[in-house]
mmCIF file as gemmi writes it, N, C-alpha and C atoms, coordinates in Angstrom:
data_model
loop_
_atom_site.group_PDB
_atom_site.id
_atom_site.type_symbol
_atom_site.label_atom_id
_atom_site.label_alt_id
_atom_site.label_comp_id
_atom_site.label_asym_id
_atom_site.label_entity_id
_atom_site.label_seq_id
_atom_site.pdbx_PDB_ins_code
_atom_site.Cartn_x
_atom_site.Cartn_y
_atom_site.Cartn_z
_atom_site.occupancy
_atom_site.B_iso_or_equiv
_atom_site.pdbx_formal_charge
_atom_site.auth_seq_id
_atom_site.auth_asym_id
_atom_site.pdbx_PDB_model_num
ATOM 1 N N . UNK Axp A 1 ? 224.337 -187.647 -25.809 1 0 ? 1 A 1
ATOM 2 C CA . UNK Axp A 1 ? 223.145 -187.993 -25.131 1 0 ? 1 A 1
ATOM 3 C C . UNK Axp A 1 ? 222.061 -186.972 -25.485 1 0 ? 1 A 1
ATOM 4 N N . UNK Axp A 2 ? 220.904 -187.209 -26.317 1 0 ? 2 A 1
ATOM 5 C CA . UNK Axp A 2 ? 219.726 -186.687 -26.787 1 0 ? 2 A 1
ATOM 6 C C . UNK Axp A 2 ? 219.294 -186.212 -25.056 1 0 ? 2 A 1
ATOM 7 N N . UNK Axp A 3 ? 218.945 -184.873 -25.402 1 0 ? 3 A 1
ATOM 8 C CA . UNK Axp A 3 ? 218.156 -184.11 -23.711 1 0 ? 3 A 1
ATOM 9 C C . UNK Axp A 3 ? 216.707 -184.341 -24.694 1 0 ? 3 A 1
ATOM 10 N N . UNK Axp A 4 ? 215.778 -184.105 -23.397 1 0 ? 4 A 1
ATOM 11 C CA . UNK Axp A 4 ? 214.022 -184.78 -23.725 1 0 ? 4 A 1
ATOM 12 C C . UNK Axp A 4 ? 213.699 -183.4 -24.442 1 0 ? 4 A 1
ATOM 13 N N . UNK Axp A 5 ? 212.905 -183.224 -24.803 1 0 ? 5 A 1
ATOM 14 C CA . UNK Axp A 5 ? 212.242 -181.771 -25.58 1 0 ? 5 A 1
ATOM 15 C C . UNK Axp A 5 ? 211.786 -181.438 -24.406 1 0 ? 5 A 1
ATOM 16 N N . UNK Axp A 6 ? 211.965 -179.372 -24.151 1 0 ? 6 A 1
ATOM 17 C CA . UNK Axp A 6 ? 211.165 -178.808 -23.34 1 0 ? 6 A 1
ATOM 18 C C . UNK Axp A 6 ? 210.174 -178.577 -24.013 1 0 ? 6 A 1
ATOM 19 N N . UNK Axp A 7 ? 209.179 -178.46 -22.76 1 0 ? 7 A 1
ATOM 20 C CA . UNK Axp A 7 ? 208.006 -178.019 -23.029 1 0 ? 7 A 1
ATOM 21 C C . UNK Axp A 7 ? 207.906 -176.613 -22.51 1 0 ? 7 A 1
ATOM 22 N N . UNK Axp A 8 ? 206.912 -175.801 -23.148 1 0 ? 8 A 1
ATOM 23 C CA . UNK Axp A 8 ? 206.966 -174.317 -22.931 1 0 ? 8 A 1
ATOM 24 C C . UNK Axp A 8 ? 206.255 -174.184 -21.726 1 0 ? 8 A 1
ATOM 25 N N . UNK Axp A 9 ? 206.662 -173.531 -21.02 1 0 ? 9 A 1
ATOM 26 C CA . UNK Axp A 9 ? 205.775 -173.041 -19.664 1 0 ? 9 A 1
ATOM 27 C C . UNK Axp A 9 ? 204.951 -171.794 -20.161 1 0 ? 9 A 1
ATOM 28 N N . UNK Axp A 10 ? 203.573 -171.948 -19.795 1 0 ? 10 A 1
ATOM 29 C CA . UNK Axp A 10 ? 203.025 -170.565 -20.387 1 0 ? 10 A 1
ATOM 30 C C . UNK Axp A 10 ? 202.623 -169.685 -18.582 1 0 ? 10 A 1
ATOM 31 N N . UNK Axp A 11 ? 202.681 -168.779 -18.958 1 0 ? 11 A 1
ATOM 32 C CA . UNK Axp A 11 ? 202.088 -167.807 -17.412 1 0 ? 11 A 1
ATOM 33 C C . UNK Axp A 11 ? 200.727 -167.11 -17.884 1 0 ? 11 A 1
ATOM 34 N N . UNK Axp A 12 ? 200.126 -166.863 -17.055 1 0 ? 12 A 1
ATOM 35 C CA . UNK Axp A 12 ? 199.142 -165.501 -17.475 1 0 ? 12 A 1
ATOM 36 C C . UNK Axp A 12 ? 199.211 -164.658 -16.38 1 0 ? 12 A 1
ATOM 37 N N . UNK Axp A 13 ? 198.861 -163.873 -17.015 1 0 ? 13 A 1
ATOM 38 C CA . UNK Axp A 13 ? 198.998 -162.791 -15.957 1 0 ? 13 A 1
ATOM 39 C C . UNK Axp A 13 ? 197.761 -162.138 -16.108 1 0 ? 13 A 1
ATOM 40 N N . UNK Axp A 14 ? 197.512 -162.299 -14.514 1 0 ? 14 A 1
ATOM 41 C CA . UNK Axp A 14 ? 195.924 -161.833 -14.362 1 0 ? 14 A 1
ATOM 42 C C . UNK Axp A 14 ? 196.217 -160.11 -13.721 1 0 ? 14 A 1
ATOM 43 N N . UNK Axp A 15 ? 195.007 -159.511 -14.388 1 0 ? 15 A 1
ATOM 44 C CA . UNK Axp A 15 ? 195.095 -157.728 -13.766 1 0 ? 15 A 1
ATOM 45 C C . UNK Axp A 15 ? 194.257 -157.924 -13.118 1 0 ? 15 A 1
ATOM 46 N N . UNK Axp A 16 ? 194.278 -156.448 -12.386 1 0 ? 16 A 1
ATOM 47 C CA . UNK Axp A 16 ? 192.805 -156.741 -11.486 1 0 ? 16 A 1
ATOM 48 C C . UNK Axp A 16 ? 191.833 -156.185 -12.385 1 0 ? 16 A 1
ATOM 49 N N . UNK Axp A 17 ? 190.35 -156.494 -11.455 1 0 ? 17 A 1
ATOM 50 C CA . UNK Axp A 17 ? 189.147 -156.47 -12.548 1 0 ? 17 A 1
ATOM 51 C C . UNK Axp A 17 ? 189.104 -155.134 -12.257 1 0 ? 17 A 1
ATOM 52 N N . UNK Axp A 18 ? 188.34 -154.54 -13.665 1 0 ? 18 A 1
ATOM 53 C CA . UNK Axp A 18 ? 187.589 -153.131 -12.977 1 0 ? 18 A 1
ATOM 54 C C . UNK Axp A 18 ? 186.778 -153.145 -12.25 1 0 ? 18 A 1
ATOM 55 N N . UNK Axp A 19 ? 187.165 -152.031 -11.897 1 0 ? 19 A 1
ATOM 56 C CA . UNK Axp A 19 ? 186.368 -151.503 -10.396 1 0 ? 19 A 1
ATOM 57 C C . UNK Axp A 19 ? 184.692 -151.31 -10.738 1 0 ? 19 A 1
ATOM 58 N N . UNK Axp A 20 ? 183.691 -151.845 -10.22 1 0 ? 20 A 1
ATOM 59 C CA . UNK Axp A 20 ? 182.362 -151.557 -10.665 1 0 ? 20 A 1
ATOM 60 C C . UNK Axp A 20 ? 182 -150.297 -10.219 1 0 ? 20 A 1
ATOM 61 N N . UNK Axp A 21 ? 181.149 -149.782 -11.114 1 0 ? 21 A 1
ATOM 62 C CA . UNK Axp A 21 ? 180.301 -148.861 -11.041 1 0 ? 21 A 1
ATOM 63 C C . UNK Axp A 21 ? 179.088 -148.89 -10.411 1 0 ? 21 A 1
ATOM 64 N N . UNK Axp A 22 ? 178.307 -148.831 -9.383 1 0 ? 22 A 1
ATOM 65 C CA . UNK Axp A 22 ? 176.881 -148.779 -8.891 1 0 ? 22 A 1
ATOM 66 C C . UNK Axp A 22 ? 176.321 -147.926 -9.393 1 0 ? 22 A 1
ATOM 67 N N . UNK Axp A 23 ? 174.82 -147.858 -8.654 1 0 ? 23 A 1
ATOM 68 C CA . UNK Axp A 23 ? 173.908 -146.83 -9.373 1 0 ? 23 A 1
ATOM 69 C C . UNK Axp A 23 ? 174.582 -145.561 -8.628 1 0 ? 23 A 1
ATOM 70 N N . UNK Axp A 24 ? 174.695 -145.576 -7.224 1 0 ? 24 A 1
ATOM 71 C CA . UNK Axp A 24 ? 175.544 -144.435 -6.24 1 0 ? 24 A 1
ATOM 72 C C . UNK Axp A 24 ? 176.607 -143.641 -6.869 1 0 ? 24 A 1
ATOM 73 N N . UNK Axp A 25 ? 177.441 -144.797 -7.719 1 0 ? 25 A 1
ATOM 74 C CA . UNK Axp A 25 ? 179.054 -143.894 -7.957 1 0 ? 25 A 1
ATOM 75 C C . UNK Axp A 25 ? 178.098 -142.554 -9.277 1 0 ? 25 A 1
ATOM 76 N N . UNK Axp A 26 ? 177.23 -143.319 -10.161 1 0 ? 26 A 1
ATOM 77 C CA . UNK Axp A 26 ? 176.416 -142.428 -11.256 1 0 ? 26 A 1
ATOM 78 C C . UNK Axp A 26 ? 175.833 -141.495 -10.433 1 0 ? 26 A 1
ATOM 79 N N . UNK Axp A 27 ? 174.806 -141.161 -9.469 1 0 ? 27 A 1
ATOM 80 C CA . UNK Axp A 27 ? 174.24 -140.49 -8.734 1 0 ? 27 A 1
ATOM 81 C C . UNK Axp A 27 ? 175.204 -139.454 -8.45 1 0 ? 27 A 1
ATOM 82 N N . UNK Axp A 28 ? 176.172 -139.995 -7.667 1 0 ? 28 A 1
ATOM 83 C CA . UNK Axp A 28 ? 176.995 -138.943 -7.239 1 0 ? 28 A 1
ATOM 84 C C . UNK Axp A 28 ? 177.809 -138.191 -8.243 1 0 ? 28 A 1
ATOM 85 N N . UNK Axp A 29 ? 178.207 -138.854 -9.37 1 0 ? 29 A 1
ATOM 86 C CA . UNK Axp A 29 ? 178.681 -137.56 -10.628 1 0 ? 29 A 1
ATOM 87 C C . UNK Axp A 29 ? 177.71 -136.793 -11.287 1 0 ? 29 A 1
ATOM 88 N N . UNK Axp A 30 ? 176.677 -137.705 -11.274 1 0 ? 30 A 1
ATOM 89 C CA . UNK Axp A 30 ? 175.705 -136.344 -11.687 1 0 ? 30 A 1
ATOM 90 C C . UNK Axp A 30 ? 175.175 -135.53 -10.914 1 0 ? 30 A 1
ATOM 91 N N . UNK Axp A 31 ? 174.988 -135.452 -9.484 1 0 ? 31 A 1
ATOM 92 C CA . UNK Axp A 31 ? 174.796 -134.063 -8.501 1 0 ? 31 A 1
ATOM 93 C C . UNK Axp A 31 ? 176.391 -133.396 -8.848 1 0 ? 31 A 1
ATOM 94 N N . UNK Axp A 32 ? 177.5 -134.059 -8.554 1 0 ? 32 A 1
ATOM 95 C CA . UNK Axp A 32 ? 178.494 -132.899 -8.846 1 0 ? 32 A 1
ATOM 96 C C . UNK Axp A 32 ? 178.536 -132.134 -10.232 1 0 ? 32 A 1
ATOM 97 N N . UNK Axp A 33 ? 178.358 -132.832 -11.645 1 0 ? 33 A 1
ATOM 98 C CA . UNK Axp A 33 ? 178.141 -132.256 -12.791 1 0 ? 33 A 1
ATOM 99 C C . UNK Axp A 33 ? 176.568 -131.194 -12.471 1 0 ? 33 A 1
ATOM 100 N N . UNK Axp A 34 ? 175.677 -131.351 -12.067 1 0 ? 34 A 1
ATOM 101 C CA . UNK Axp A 34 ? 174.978 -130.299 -11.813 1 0 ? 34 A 1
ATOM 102 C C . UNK Axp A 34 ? 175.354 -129.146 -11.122 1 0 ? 34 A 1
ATOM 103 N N . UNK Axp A 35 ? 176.278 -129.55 -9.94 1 0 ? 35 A 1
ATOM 104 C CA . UNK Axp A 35 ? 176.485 -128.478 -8.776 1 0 ? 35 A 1
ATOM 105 C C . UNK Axp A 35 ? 177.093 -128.23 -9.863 1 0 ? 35 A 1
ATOM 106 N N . UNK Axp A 36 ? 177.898 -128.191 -10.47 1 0 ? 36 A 1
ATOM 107 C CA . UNK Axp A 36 ? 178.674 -127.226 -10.94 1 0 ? 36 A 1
ATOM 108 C C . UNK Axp A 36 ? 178.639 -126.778 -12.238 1 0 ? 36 A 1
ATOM 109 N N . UNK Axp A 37 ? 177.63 -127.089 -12.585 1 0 ? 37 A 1
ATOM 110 C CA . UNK Axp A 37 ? 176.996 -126.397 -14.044 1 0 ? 37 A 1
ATOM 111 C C . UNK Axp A 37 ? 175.682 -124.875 -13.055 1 0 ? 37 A 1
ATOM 112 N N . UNK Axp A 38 ? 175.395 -125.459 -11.951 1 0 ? 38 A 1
ATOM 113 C CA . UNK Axp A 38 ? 175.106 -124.478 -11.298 1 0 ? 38 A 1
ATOM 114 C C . UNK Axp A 38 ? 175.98 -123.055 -10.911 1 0 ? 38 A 1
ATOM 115 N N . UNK Axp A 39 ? 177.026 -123.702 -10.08 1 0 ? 39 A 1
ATOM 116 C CA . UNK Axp A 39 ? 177.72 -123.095 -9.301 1 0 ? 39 A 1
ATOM 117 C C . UNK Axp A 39 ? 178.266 -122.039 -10.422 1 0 ? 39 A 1
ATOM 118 N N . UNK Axp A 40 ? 178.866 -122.294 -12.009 1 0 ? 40 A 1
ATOM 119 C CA . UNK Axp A 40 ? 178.996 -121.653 -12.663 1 0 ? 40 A 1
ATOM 120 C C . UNK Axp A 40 ? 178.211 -120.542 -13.184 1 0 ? 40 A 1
ATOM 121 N N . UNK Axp A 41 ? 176.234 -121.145 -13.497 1 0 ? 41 A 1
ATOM 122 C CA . UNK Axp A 41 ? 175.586 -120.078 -13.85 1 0 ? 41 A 1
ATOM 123 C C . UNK Axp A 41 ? 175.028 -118.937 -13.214 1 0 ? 41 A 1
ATOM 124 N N . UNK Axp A 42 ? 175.181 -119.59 -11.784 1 0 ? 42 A 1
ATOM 125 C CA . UNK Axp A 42 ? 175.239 -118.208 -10.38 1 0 ? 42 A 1
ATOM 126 C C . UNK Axp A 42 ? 176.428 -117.236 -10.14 1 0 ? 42 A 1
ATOM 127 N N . UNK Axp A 43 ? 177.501 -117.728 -10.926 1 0 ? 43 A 1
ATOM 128 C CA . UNK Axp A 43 ? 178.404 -116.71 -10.71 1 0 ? 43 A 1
ATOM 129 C C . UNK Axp A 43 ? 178.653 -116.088 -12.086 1 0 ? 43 A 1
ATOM 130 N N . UNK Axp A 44 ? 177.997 -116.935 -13.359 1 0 ? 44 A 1
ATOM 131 C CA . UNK Axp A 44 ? 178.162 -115.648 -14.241 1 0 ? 44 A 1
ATOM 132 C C . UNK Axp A 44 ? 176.785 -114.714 -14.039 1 0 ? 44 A 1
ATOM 133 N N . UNK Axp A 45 ? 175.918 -115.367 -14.007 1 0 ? 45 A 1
ATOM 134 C CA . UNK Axp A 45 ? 174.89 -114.136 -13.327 1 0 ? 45 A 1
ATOM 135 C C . UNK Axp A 45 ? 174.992 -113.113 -12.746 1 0 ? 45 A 1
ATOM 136 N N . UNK Axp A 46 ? 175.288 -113.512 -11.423 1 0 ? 46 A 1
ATOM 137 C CA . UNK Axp A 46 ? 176.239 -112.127 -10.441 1 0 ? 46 A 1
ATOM 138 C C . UNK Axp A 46 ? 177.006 -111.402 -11.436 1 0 ? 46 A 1
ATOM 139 N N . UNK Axp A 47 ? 177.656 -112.262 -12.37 1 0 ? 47 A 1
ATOM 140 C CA . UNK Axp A 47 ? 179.013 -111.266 -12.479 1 0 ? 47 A 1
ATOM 141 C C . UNK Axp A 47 ? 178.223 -109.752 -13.831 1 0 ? 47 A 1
ATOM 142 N N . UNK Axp A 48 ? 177.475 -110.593 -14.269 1 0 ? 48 A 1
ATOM 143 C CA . UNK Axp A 48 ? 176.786 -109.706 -15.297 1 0 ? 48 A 1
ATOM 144 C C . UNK Axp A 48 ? 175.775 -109.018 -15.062 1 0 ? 48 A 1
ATOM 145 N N . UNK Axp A 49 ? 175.211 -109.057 -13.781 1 0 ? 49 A 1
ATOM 146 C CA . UNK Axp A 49 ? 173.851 -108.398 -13.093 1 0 ? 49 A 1
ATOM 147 C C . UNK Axp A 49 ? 174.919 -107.116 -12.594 1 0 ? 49 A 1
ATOM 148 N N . UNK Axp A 50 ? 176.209 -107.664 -11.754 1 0 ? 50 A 1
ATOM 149 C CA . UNK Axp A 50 ? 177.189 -106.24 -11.441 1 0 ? 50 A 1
ATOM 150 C C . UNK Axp A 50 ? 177.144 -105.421 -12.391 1 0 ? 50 A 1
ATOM 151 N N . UNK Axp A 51 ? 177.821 -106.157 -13.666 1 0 ? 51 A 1
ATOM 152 C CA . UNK Axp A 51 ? 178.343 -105.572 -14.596 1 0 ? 51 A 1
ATOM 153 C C . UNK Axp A 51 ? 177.072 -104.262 -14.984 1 0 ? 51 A 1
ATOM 154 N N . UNK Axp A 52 ? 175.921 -105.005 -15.339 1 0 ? 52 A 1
ATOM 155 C CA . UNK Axp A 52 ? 175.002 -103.904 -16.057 1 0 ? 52 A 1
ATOM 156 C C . UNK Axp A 52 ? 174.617 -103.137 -14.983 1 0 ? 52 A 1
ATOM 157 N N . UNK Axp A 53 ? 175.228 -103.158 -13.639 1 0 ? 53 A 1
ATOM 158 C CA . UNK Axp A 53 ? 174.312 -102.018 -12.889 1 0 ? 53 A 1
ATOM 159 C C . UNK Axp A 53 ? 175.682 -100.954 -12.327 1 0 ? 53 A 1
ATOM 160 N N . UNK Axp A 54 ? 176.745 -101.53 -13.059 1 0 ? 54 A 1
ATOM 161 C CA . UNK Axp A 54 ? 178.031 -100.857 -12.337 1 0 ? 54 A 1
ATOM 162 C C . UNK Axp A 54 ? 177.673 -99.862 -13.933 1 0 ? 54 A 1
ATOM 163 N N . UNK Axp A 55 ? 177.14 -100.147 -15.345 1 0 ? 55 A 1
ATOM 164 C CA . UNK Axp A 55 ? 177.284 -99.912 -16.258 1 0 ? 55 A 1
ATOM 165 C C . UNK Axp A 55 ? 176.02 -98.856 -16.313 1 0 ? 55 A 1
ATOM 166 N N . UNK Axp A 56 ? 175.092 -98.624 -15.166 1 0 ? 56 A 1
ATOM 167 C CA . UNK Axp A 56 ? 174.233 -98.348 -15.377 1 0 ? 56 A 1
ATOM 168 C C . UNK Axp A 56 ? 174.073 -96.757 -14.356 1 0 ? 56 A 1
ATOM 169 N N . UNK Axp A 57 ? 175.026 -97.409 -13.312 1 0 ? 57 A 1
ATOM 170 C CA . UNK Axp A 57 ? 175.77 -96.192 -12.361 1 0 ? 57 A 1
ATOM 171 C C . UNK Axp A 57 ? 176.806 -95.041 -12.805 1 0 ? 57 A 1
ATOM 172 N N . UNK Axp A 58 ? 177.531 -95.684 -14.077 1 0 ? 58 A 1
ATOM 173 C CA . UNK Axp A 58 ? 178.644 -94.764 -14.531 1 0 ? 58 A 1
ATOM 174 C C . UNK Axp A 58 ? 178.028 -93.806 -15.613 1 0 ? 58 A 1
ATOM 175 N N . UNK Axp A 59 ? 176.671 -94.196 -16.119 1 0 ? 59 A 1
ATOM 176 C CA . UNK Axp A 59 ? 175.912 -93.171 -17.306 1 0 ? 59 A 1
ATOM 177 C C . UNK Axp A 59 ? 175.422 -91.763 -16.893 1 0 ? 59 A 1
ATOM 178 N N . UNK Axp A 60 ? 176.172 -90.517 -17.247 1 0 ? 60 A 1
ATOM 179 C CA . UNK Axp A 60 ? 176.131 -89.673 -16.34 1 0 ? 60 A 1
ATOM 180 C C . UNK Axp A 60 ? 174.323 -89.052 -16.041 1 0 ? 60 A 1
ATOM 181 N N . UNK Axp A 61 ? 174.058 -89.281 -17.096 1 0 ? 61 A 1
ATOM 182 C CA . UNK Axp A 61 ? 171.986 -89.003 -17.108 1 0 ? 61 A 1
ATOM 183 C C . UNK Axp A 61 ? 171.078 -90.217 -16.574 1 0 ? 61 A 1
ATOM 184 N N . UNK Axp A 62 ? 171.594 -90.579 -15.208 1 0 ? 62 A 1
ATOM 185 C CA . UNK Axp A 62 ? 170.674 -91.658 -14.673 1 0 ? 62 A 1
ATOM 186 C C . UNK Axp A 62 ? 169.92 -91.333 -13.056 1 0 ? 62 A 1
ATOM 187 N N . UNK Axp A 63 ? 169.03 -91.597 -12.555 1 0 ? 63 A 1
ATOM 188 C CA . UNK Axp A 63 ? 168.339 -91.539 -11.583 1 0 ? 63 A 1
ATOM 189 C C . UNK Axp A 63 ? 169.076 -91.739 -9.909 1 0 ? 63 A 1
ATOM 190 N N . UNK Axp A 64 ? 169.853 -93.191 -10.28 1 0 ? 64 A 1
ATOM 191 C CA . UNK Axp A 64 ? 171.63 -92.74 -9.084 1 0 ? 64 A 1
ATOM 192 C C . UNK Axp A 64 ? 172.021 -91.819 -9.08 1 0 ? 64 A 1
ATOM 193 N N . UNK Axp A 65 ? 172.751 -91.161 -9.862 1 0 ? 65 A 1
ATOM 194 C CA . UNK Axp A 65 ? 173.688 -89.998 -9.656 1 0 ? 65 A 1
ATOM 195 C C . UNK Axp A 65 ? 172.952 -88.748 -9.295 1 0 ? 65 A 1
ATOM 196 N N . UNK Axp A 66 ? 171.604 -88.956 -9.418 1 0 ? 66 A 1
ATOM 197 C CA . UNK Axp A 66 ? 170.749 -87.52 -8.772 1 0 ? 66 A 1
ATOM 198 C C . UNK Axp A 66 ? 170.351 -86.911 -9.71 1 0 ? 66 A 1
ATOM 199 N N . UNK Axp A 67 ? 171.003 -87.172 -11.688 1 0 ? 67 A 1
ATOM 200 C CA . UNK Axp A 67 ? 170.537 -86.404 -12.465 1 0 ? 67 A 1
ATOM 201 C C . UNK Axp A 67 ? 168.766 -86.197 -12.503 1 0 ? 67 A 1
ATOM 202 N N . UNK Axp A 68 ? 168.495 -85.672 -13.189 1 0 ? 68 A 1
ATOM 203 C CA . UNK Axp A 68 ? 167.05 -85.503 -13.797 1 0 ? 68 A 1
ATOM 204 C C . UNK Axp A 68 ? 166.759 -86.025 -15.006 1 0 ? 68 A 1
ATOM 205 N N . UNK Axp A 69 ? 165.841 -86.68 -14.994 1 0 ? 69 A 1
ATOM 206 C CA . UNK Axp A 69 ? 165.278 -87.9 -15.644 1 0 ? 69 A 1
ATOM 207 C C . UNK Axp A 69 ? 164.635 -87.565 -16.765 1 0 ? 69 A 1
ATOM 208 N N . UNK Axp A 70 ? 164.748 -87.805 -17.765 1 0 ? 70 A 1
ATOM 209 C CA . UNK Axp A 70 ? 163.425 -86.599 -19.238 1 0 ? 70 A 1
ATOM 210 C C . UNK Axp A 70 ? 162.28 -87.455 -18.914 1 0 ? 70 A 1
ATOM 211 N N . UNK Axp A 71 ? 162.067 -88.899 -18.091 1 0 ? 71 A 1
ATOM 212 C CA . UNK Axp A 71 ? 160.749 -89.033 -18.206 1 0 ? 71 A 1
ATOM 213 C C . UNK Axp A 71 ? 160.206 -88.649 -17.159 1 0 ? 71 A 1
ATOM 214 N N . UNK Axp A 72 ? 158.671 -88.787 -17.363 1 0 ? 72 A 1
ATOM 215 C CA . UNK Axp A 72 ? 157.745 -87.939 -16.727 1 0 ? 72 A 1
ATOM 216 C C . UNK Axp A 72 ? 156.929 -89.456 -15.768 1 0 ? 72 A 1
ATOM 217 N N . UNK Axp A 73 ? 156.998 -88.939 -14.543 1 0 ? 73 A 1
ATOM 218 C CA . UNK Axp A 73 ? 156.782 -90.486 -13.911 1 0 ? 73 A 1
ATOM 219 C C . UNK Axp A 73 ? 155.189 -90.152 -13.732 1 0 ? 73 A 1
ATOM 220 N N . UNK Axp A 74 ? 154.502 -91.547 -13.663 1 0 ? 74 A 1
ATOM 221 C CA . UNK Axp A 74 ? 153.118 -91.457 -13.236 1 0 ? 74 A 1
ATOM 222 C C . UNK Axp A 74 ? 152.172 -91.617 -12.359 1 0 ? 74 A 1
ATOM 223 N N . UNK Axp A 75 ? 153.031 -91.819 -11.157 1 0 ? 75 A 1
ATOM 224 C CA . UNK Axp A 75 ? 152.817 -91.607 -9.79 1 0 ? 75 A 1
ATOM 225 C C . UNK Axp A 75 ? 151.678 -92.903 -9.718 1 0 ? 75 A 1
ATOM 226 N N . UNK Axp A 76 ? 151.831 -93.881 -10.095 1 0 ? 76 A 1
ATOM 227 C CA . UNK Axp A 76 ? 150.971 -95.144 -10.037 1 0 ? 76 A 1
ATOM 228 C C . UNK Axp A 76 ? 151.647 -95.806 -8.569 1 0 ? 76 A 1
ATOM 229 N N . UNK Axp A 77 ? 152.395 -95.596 -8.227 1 0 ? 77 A 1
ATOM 230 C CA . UNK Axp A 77 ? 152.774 -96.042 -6.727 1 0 ? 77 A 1
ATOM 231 C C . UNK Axp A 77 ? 152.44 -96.044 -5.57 1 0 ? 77 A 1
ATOM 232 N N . UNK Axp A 78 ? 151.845 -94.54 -5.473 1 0 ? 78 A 1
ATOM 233 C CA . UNK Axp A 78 ? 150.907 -94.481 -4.25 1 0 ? 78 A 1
ATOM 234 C C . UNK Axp A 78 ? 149.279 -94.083 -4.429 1 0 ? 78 A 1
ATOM 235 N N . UNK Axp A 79 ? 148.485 -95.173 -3.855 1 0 ? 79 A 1
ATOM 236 C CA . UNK Axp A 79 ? 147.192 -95.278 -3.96 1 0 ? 79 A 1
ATOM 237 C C . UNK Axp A 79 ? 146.689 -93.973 -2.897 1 0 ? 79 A 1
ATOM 238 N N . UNK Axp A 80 ? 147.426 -93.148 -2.271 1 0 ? 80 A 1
ATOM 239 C CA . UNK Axp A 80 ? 146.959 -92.154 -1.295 1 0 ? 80 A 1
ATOM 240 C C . UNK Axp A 80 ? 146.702 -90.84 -2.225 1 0 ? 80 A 1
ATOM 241 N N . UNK Axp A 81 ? 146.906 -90.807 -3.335 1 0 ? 81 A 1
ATOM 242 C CA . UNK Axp A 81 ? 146.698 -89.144 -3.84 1 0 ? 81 A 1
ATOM 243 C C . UNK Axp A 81 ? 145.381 -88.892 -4.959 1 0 ? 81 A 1
């Protein structure tokens, strides 16, 4: 006894869609990509403003440590003399 021909069952398979983007979700990565292109250049700042004044404290011929200075100041500071 001849069986009938199958026919192929096809499926699809659906994903989910991507997720949209608004103008908001953009807004909000670019304040965080700023904050923190900020947040970075304020702390290498600090760290190098320390640096040259920690660098500037340890030179034993400087005006901190109390040495004496070879220059000759010009008293442009006070308008009383």
């Amino acid at each position: 006894m001849p069986s009938d021909p199958v026919s192929p069952i096809i499926v699809k398979v659906v994903e989910e869609p991507a997720p949209t983007v608004g103008l908001a979700d953009v807004i909000i990565q670019a304040i965080g990509l700023t904050g923190a292109l900020f947040l970075g250049a304020v702390l290498l700042g600090l760290l190098l403003g320390g640096a040259f004044i920690a660098l500037r404290r340890l030179r034993p011929d400087n005006a901190f440590n109390g040495a004496k200075s070879e220059h000759q100041r010009l008293g442009l500071g006070s308008l009383g003399r």
